[in-house]
C-alpha positions, 0 to 999 in steps of 0.5 A: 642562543648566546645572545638569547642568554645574554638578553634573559641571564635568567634563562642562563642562571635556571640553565645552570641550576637544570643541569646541575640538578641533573648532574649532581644525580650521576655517580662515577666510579660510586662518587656524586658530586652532589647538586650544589656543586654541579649547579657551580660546575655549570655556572662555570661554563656558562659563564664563559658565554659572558651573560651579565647577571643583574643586581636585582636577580642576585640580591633576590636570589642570594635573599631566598637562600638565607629565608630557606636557610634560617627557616629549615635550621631556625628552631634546632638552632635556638634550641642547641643554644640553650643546650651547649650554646658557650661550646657553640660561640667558643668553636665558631669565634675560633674557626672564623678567626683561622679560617679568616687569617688563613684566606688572608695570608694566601691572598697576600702570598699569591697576591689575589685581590680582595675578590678572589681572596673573598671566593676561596674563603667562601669556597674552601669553608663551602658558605654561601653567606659569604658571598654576599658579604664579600659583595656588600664589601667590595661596593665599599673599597675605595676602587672604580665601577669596573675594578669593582665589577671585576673583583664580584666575578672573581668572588665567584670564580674562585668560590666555584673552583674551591668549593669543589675542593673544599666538598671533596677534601671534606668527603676524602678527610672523613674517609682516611680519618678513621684509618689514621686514627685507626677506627673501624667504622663499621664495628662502631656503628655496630656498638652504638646501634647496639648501645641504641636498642633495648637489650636482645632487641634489634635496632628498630624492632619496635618501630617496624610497622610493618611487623606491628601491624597483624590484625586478627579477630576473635569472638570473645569466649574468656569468660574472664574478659566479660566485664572487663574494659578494653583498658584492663585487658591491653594493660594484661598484656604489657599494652602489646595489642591494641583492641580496635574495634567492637561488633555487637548485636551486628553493630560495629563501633570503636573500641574506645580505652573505657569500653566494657567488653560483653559475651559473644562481642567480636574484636579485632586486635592489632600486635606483633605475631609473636604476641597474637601468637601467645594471647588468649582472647577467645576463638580466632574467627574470620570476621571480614567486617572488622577487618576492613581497617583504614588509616592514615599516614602522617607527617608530624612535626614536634612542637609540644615542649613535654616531649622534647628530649625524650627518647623514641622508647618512652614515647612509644611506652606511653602514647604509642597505642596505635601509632606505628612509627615509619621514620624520623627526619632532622633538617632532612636528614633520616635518624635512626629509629632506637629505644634511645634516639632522642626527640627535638623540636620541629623533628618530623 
């Protein structure tokens, strides 16, 4: 087995991505490691075996890192620019410096080698980009092949060893920040979800498709609603139903914003059941054809520059007709879904 990984280092490599996957999933005493330091964790007793990875795997692999990276975070990071982009350079000139000084004046005390010193800074800050710096800069020293070969394993052993560190140091500093500080955590979400919503409402009250979508049917006896477009009825009623569909003479079609209502015509109407509870559209009829609605789930992504940096409240307000909102993802991570969360581009 040893010589097998030996002659195909990149069974070793994808060995150790496997069982890193795998281990990052598994909690202890509620705590995940997460998959990128497990993955390093395996790296690191696999790499005991003494498997040579080539430069060609490295350099290829190091080069779909910084793609995925510049193509998932590429668009939020042009926009903050023109945001608050000084604050952005200004804050990341600063830590650079420090954080560079500080990987240096270690390295002199302990007396580590530009690899290893090179690792910790990688590891301890967790930025993989580093390592491939640090490698590009090791083949510059004025050194042999072999102390050079030498300083590249160092880079990334020491990048390994505190890169666990530098996740879990990160994970116990927020835990104890608000203690120290004396925060309630739990009270300040609390407000700010609060602060997030319209006034009475619960967080995400709007949003729940599931309590938006009650559909009933109604043969229409209104007199008053004769005449009338399928417009001015919804604007009646604060646009809180939506009109779907039409049956007519036994023919059924889409109910479209100009559409004229007729007598004995029968619709099915979407809104939440507190509305349809207080609506007077007609007689409540159980018509079996207009209730076989079919639609679809979407994954949408925001490049329209007329709605960045709106809120979720005004959108639903003005385009939301027949659009439930299930969730809101940002570079992968979930948002709240409040009156007030705020749309930027590529959000899906």
């Amino acid at each position: 087995m040893i010589e097998l990984l030996r002659t195909y280092p990149q069974l070793a490599v994808f060995a150790a991505i496997g069982i890193g996957y795998w281990l990052g999933q598994l909690k202890f005493f509620g705590f995940a490691l997460g998959s990128t330091a497990s993955v390093l964790l395996a790296a690191l007793v696999i790499g005991q075996l003494n498997v040579p990875v080539p430069d060609l795997l490295k350099n290829v692999s190091f080069a779909l890192f910084i793609f995925t990276i510049g193509y998932k975070v590429g668009p939020q990071f042009f926009g903050s620019l023109k945001k608050e982009g000084i604050k952005y350079v200004v804050l990341s000139v600063f830590f650079s410096i420090v954080a560079l000084v500080t990987a240096y004046l270690l390295a002199k005390a302990f007396a580590f080698d530009a690899g290893t010193a090179a690792g910790i800074l990688g590891g301890a800050l967790t930025q993989s980009s580093v390592l491939g710096t640090a490698d590009g800069a090791i083949h510059h020293l004025a050194a042999s092949a072999a102390e050079q070969k030498t300083m590249e394993s160092h880079v990334a052993i020491a990048y390994a060893i505190t890169y666990l560190f530098g996740t879990a140091g990160l994970i116990l500093f927020f835990k104890l920040l608000p203690r120290l500080v004396g925060v309630d955590v739990k009270a300040e979400a609390a407000k700010l979800a609060k602060e997030m919503s319209a006034e009475g409402d619960a967080p995400a009250e709007l949003f729940y498709w599931s309590n938006r979508l009650n559909l009933r049917t109604y043969l229409i006896t209104d007199e008053t609603l004769v005449g009338q477009s399928i417009n001015a009825v919804e604007s009646k009623h604060d646009n809180a139903i939506e009109i779907k569909q039409i049956k007519r003479d036994g023919r059924i079609f889409d109910a479209e914003q100009d559409t004229v209502l007729a007598v004995n015509d029968t619709v099915s109407v979407i809104a939440p059941a507190e509305t349809l509870a207080k609506i007077s559209l007609g007689r409540e009829i159980d018509e079996k054809s207009l209730r076989q609605q079919t639609g679809e789930i979407l994954d949408v992504c925001i490049i329209n520059k007329e709605l960045v940096g709106q809120t979720l409240g005004t959108l639903s307000s003005t385009i939301g007709r027949g659009i439930f909102l299930k969730r809101i993802t940002r570079q992968g991570h979930e948002l709240p879904l409040t009156k007030k969360t705020i749309i930027h581009k590529c959000d899906i």
